[in-house]
N, C-alpha and C positions, 0 to 999 in steps of 0.2 A: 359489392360482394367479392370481387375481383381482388379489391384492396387488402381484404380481411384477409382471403385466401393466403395472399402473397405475406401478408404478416405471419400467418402461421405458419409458412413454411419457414420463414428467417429469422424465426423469433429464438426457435433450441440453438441455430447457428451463433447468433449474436450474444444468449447466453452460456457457449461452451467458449467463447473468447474471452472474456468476461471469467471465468472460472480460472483457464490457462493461463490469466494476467492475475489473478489473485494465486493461483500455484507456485506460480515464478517469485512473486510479489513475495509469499512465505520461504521459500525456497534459500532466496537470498536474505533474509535474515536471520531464517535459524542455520546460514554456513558463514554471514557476517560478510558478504561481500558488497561494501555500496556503490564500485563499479555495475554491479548487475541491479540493484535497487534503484540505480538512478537511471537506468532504462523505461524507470516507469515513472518517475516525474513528470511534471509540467515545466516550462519554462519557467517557473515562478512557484515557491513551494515554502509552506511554514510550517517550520520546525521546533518541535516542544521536547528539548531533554533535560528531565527532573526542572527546575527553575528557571532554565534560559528557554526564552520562547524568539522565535522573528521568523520574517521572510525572507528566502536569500534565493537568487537566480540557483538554477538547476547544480552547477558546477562547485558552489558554494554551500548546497545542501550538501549533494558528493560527499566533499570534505568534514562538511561536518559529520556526519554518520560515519566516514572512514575512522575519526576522530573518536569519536562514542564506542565504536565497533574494538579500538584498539585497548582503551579503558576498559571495557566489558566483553571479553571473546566472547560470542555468542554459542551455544553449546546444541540448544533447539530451539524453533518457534512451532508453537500450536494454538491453531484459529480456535478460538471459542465462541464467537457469534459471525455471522456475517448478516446485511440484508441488500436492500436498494430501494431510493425513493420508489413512490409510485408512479412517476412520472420512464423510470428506468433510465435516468437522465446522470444518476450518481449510485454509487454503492459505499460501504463500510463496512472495515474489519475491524474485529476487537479478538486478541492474541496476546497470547504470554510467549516473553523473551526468557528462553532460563539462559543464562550467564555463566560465566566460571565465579564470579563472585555474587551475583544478584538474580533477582525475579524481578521483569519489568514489565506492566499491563502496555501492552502495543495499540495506540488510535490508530488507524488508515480510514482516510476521506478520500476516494476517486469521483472523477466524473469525467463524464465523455467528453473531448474536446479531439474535433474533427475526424470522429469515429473511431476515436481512439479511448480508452481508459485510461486515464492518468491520474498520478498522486496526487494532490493539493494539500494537504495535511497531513502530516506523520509526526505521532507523541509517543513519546515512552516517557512512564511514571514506575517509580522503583515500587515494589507492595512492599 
């Protein structure tokens, strides 16, 4: 009983962090910053822009996004779904990038990794 107790009181905590990492997480892509976007990577991150897909250490997403970010000035982003397994062990966004040239449907894959939420998957496909 004790245990349950204590999950209910830490559960709205652990989900308003979780919210403030998907704020941030939008934040910095609809201002196009992937210095502040790669604050929420993993060491280890696969990256989908239009047909080039891979995994690149943290430092080498960065770049890439800075790279995409400079092709396509990001103008807004707006969440249009989120959820999280039921384990609460991962969550995902699904989000439109409007551009200065283009409209791109945005994936985000997070999961917790040592109490932390972190990216593991970031796609954008052009609509």
């Amino acid at each position: 009983m004790k245990q349950l107790m204590l999950f209910l009181l830490i559960a709205p905590a652990l989900l308003s962090v979780d919210e403030a990492n998907l704020a941030g997480i939008s934040k910095a892509l609809g201002d196009g910053d992937a210095t502040a976007l790669g604050n929420y990577f993993d060491e280890s991150v696969e990256v989908a822009i239009l047909e080039q897909e891979d995994f690149y250490d943290k430092g080498q997403a960065v770049e890439k996004i800075r790279t995409f970010f400079q092709q396509h000035p990001p103008k807004s982003f707006n969440q249009i779904h989120k959820g999280s397994s039921q384990s609460s062990d991962s969550q995902y966004c699904i989000g439109d990038l409007i551009t200065s040239d283009a409209k791109f449907r945005v994936y985000i894959y997070m999961k917790n990794v040592g109490g932390k939420t972190l990216i593991q998957e970031l796609r954008f496909n052009k609509e």
